[in-house]
Every structure is written in C-alpha cells, then in structure tokens.
C-alpha positions in Angstrom: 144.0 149.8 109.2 140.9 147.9 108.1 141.3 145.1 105.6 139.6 145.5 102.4 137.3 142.3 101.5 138.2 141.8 97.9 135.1 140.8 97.0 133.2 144.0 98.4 135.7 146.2 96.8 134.8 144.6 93.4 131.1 146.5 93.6 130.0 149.0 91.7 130.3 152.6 92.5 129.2 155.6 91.2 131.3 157.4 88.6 131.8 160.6 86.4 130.5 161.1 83.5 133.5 163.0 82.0 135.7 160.9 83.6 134.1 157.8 82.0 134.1 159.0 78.4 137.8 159.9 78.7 138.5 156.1 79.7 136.2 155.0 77.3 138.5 157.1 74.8 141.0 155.7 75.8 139.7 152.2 75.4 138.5 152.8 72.1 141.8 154.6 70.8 143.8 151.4 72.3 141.4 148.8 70.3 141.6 151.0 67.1 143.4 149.3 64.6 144.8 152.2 62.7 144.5 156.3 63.8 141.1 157.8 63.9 139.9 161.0 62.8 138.2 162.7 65.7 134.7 162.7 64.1 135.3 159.0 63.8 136.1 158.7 68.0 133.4 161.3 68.4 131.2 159.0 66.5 132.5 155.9 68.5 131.9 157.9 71.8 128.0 158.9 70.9 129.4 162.9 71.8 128.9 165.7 69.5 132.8 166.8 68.4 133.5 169.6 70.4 132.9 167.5 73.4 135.3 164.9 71.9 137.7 167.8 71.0 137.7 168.9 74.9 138.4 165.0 76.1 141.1 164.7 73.5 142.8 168.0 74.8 142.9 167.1 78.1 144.2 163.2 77.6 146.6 164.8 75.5 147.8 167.1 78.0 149.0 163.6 79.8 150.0 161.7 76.7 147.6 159.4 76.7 147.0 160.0 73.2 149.1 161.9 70.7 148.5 163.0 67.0 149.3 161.9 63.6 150.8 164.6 61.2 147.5 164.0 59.5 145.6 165.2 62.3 144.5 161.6 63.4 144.5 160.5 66.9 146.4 157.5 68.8 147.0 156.1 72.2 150.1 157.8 73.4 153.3 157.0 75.3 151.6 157.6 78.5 149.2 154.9 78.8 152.4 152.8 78.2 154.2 153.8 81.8 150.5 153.6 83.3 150.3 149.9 81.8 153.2 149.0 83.7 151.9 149.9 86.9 148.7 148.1 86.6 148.8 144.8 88.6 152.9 145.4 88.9 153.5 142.3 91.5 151.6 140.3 89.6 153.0 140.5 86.3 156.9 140.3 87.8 156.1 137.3 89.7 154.1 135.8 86.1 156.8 136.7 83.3 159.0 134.1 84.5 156.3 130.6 84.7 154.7 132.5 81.4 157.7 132.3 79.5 158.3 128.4 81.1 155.1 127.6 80.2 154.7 128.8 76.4 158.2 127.2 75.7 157.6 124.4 77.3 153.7 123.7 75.9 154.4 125.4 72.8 151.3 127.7 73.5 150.6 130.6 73.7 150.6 131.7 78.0 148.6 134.4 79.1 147.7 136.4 82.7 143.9 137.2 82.6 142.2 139.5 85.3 138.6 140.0 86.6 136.9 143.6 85.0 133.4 144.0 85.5 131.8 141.2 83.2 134.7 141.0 80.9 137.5 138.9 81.0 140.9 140.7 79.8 144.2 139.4 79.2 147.0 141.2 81.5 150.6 139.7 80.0 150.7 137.4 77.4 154.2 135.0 76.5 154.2 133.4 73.0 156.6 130.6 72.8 160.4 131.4 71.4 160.2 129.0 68.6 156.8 128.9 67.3 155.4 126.3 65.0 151.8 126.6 65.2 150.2 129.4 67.8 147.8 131.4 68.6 148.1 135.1 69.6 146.9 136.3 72.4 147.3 140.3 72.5 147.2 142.3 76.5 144.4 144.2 76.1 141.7 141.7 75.1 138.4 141.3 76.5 135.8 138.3 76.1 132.8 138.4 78.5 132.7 136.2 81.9 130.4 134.1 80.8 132.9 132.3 78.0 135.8 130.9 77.8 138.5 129.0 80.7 139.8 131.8 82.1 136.8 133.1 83.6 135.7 129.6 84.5 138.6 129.7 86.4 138.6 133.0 88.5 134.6 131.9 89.0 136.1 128.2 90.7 138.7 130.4 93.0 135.3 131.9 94.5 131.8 130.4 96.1 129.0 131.1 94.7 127.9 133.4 97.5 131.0 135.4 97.3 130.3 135.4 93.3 126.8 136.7 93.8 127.9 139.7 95.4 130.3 140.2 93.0 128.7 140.1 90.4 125.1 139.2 90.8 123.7 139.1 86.9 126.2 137.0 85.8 125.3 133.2 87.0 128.2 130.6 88.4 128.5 128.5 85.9 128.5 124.6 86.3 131.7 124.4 84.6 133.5 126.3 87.8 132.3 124.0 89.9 133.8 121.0 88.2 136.9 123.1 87.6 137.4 123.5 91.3 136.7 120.0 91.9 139.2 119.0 89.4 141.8 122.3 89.7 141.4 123.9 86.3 139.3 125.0 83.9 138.5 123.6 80.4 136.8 125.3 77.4 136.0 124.3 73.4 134.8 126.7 70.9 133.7 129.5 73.6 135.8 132.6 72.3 136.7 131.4 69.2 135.5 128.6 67.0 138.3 125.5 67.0 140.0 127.2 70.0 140.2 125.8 73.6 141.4 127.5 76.5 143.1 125.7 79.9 143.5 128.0 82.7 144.3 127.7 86.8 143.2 130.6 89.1 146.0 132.2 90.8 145.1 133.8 94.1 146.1 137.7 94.3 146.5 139.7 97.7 144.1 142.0 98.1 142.2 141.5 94.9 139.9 139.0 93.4 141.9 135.9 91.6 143.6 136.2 88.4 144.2 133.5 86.3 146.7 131.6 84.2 146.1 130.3 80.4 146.7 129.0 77.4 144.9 128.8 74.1 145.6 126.0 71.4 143.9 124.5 68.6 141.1 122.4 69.6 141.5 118.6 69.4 145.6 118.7 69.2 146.0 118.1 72.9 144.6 116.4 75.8 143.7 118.8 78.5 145.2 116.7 82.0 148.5 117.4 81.5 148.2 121.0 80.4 145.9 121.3 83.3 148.8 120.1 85.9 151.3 122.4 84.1 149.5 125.1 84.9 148.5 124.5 88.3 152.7 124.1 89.5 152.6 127.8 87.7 150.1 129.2 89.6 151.3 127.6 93.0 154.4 129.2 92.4 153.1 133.0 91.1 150.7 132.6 94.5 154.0 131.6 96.6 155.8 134.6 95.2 153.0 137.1 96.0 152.5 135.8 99.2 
C-alpha cells in the first residue's frame, strides 16, 4: 500500500454542493447559541426554506440534529458519537498531559488541529481548581494567520511543504523563530489581553496538531510554559508513535 504524504492529502478537492450545505448546517447549528427556527438556518445557509427543510430532514434521519417541542432545531446526539471518532488516538493519548498540564499551570490546556485556514480547538482541559481561567470550548475556530497554535503547526512544517499546503496563507516569521526556539508565543492575536503558548505535536499520517494554553497576558513569563509543553508533546508524539 502506498503511503499518503500528509501534506498532499491536505489539498483541496472538489466537493458536493448538497453535501457541503449539510455540513455547513451542521456547523452553524453547533455554533448557535440557543435553537433556531429553520427560516433563521435557512437564512444563515443563503437557501430558500424548502431547500433548508430537505437538508434538515435528511440530517435528522441520522441525528445530527433533533427538534425542540417548539419546532426549533439543534445539533443532535449524533454528531456527539461522530465527535468521538474524530482524531480518536490523538485525543486518548492528549487527555492525560492535558489534564497534567492545566492543573499543573493553572491554565486552561487545549489540542488544536489544522482545518483549511482555520485553526480549531479538538479537546480542551480546564484546571480542577480554578482561580482565574480562561475557557477554551472544542469546537472553536480562529484563522491560521493568528494566534500560537497555528504558529505552531506552521514551525512543525518548511515553508515549501506549507506552500503546498496551503499556498495563500504566508509562513509567518513568528514560526520560524518558534521552531528555532521549540514553541510558539502570541499577545493579543485572538483576543485582546490574551496570549497563547503552544508546541506542535507530530501526528501519523496527518499534518501536526498542537498543544496550548491561553492565560491573561502579562501574568506569566512564557519560557517555562514553553518547556512544559514541549515534555507534553514529546510524550503525546511517543504514545502515537
């Protein structure tokens, strides 16, 4: 069997136009922060409602999505057990260094994958006794071109191997210094007052993820944090491999 180059797998590829407002759907439903109506998704989706209507149907069909007694809609059950497949390795070998590192840092610790020109958090660990922290839910997005985590899965990679990956976003100076210096460092790129330290964590057969934290800016120094993480990552890497 041939080996699948990461990086060439990461290309774009041609896609279904049903298929892709269905996810996108999905995506919004998951965001939402209370039920929506579905002229509200509809709306969301840029489809006239009885196209909505059909989408809906058929996601519910898988419980993906399930209804309100209002008549709203929701994400469903399903994408639950389908979230527990996605990157499954990954996240068993991450849940226990997460855990050591929030408790341990008093931070919150996070998994964050490659999608596209996003960011998004996989698994996140908030610390057991929390004094002052910052959430971090699974599920969130930033784009590439903010923030440490991305930094970090841009270091793991050259800047040949980035290009082909992802060609209109540049490699940023910051991942070179990062994979100079083993970790990435941002200030105020997500959120205002927030920085971000994260490691890259090599994954078989996929492009790197990476392991973070977020904290208020300006309460600690970076170095140590830095070092924390990369023993985590050695040892997520050493239990993938």
């Amino acid at each position: 069997m041939t080996a699948v180059d990461p990086v060439e797998a990461a290309a774009g590829s041609k896609h279904s136009q049903t298929l892709s407002r269905g996810i996108r759907a999905l995506e919004i439903l998951a965001e939402a922060q209370a039920p929506m109506s579905i002229a509200e998704l509809s709306s969301a989706l840029g489809v006239h409602r009885s196209i909505a209507y059909r989408i809906l149907r058929t996601l519910e069909d898988h419980s993906l999505l399930m209804r309100t007694e209002a008549g709203l809609v929701q994400a469903g059950p399903g994408l639950a057990a389908l979230a527990r497949g996605v990157s499954r390795d990954l996240q068993t070998a991450a849940l226990p260094e997460l855990t050591d590192v929030a408790n341990s840092l008093q931070m919150t610790a996070f998994i964050a994958e490659w999608d596209r020109h996003d960011c998004v958090t996989l698994m996140t660990v908030e610390p057991r006794h929390p004094e002052t922290t910052l959430a971090q839910r699974p599920g969130t997005r930033h784009q590439f071109s903010a923030g440490a985590p991305g930094i970090a899965i841009q270091s793991a990679l050259s800047e040949e191997q980035w290009n082909r990956v992802a060609p209109a976003l540049p490699y940023r100076q910051e991942a070179r210094e990062a994979a100079r210096r083993g970790y990435a460092v941002s200030h105020d790129e997500v959120i205002a007052g927030v920085s971000s330290v994260a490691v890259p964590v090599p994954v078989p057969g996929q492009l790197p993820a990476a392991i973070a934290v977020v904290y208020i800016r300006g309460t600690r120094e970076p170095d140590p944090i830095g070092a924390r993480l990369m023993a985590s990552a050695a040892e997520i890497a050493a239990q993938l491999y």
